[in-house]
Phi, psi and omega in degrees: 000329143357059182240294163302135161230171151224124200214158208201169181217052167014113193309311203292349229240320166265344184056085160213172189245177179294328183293340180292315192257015185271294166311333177284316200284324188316348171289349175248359176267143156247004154187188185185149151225137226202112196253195175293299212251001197212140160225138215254095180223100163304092190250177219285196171301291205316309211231056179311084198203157166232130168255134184213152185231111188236104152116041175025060191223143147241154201239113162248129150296140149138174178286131188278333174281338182298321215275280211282321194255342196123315187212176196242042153293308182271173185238210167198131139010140172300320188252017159251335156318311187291338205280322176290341184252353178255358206273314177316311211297334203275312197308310202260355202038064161255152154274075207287324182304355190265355197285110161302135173278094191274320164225177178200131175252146180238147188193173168179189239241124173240147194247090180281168174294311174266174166317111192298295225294335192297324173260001162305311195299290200303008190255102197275323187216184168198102194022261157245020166292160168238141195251171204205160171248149166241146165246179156194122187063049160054020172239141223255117199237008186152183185213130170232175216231048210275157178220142184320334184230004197215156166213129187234147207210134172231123208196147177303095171294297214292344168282303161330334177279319172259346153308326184282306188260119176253136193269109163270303153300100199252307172335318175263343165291323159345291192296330183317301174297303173268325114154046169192147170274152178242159184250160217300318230252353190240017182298283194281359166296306164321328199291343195268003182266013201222094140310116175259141146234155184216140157233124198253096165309122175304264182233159163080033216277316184299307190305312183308318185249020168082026196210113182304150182060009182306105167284151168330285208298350141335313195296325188254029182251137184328279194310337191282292205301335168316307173318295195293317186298298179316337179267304184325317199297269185350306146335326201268348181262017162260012182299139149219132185228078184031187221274167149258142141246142192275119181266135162247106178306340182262000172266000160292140193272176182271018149283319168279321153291000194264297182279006181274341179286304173334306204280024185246321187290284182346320194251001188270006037004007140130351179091196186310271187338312196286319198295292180341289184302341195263350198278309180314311170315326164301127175298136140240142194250323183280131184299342190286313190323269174331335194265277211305311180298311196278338107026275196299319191281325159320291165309332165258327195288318188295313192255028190255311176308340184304142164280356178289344176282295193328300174336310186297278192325310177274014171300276185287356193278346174323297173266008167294284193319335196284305165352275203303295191331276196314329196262327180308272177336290197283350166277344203275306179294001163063344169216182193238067215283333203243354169274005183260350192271292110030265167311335191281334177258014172051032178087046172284141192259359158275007194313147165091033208247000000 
């Protein structure tokens, strides 16, 4: 569940000077800059990470899954985190298990039914975080949630992965993730089907998750990492995607039965998104044609918006995420301390506690 960490050591702790770890590092650097009181250090492919030694501390940074798999497509495992923090240890002869938690992102990959971006939009508030959008290249990729110490962000990975990266085997990172091959013309639908969620510890990461001292060598021991899976879930039964409202049919005019019937065909189909996709799909040959769909569409989208339509709908599309997320959470802890809890309570928004 594991992907950006930052973790850091006290110079005196290590008992070295900076000239001391420039020389222990070096099989991994490929450049420095280098102050009185502060260093700066780029190192090769071997050693993905950014190191800087300041304030008389040294500080490593960077993503763990880029470390272990290559790329932060995937997330990692309980027992690929120790193989990954002994792997830094055998790289740097450093004391990494000894190494203090400065951030920590916990995140992982959820495989929705529709276009990830459709629950991104419908997801309104996360308790009394506030919340906010992001872009990248002026286009609407996701949503986060900040807290003085903490941030949690959902958003389409795969367009992020490939703007940052160029992917030559895109096709097998997929299948990696989602676990079935596609044939070329159903690639990017799939692709657009991979929900990132993060929940990112800032500052303070011990006081945040409850574990005094938290250390490297902390992150891969059952209870803690148990803990930690455990509070993601648990975020997510704080989603709110707005209210129901209830119609009383006889106070309605005949216009408004008119559109409560749509919005009955609408959701007698799967709701909005699914009718929207199957309508963008008919072919038109005639500019009348073209006029009369966007009409129609025009027409589902204003009364797709109803929140009494939204209700339904961002209901299931909510606990499908709450869903996949818990069964995600129970393969990572490797046992089911929570799933008889979990069912006992029918999709509760206290689950899990």
């Amino acid at each position: 569940m594991y992907d950006t960490i930052g973790f850091y050591i006290t110079l005196s702790k290590l008992k070295m000077t900076m000239q001391d770890i420039l020389e222990l590092l070096a099989p991994i650097i490929y450049d420095f800059k280098k102050y009185p009181n502060k260093c700066y250090i780029t190192t090769n492919s071997k050693f993905p990470f950014r190191i800087s030694i300041q304030h008389n501390k040294l500080i490593i940074s960077g993503s763990l899954c880029k470390f272990y798999h290559g790329d932060n497509l995937n997330t990692l495992s309980r027992k690929q985190v120790k193989h990954a923090i002994q792997k830094m240890a055998e790289i740097t002869v450093l004391p990494i298990n000894e190494f203090k938690i400065s951030r920590l992102d916990v995140s992982d990959n959820i495989i929705t039914s529709f276009d990830a971006t459709e629950y991104i939009e419908i997801i309104e508030s996360l308790g009394k975080w506030k919340e906010e959008s992001f872009k990248q290249k002026a286009k609407f990729t996701g949503k986060y949630f900040k807290a003085s110490e903490k941030e949690i962000l959902f958003y389409v990975k795969w367009e992020e992965f490939i703007k940052k990266n160029r992917c030559k085997n895109r096709s097998k990172l997929l299948f990696d993730i989602i676990g079935q091959h596609y044939a070329i013309e159903e690639f990017m639908k799939c692709s657009q089907q991979i929900l990132r969620i993060e929940f990112r510890y800032l500052k303070n990461v011990s006081k945040c998750v409850g574990i005094e001292n938290l250390r490297m060598k902390d992150l891969y021991k059952k209870s803690v990492y148990t803990s930690i899976v455990r509070n993601w879930v648990k975020m997510l039964f704080q989603i709110s995607y707005g209210h129901e409202l209830i119609l009383d049919i006889e106070e309605l005019q005949t216009k408004q039965i008119l559109n409560y019937l749509i919005i009955a065909g609408m959701e007698k189909h799967g709701g909005y998104p699914n009718v929207n996709r199957s309508i963008r799909r008919i072919p038109t040959k005639t500019n009348a044609e073209k006029s009369r769909k966007g009409r129609l569409l025009r027409k589902i989208r204003m009364l797709g918006n109803m929140s009494y339509v939204k209700d339904s709908t961002c209901k299931k599309m909510i606990n499908e995420i709450r869903r996949k997320a818990v069964q995600l959470a129970l393969q990572h802890i490797e046992k089911r301390p929570f799933e008889r809890e979990y069912k006992a309570r029918n999709n509760s928004r206290k689950i899990i506690e």
